[in-house]
C-alpha positions, -999 to 999 in steps of 0.1 A, spaced: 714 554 450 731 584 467 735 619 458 757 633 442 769 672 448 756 690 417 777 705 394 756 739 391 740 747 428 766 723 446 743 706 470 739 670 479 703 667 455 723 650 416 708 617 414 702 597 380 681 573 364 689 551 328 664 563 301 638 539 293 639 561 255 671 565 249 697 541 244 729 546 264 717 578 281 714 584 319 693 618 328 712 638 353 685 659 377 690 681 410 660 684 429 676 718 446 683 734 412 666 735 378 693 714 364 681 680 342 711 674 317 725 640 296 751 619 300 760 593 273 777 564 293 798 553 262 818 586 263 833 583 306 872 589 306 899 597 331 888 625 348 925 649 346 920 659 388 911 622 402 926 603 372 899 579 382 875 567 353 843 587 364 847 620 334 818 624 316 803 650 293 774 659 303 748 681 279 713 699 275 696 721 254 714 750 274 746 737 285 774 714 279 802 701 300 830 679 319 821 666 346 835 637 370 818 624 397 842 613 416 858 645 424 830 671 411 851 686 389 835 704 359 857 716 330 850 725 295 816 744 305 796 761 273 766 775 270 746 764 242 742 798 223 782 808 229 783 776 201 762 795 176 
């Protein structure tokens, strides 16, 4: 599986694995950063940069976002508590 550049510290360390818990969720992680965030497969779209199918949204308990992994672009980027 190869890395992917992470959306927060932008190195090569994003990798994922398929929850054994969840249904339909991959966990995101960066072993260079904090970062471990949620991606629920069912939602991937068109990414508006690439136009390839690789957009996802991407949340935690901190932060939510757009995110494709073709092209790295993020958009949409909240931090939980701005929702409140």
């Amino acid at each position: 599986m190869a890395n992917h550049e992470c959306p927060k510290c932008h190195k090569h360390a994003f990798t994922w694995y398929v929850s054994e818990v969840l249904p339909n969720i991959t966990v995101w992680s960066c072993s260079a950063c904090p970062l471990q965030i949620f991606e629920d497969e069912s939602e991937e779209e068109e990414c508006d940069n690439c136009h390839e199918i690789t957009k996802t949204f991407l949340r935690s308990q901190e932060e939510q976002f757009n995110w494709c992994s073709n092209c790295n672009t993020v958009s949409h980027y909240q931090r939980n508590e701005d929702l409140d």
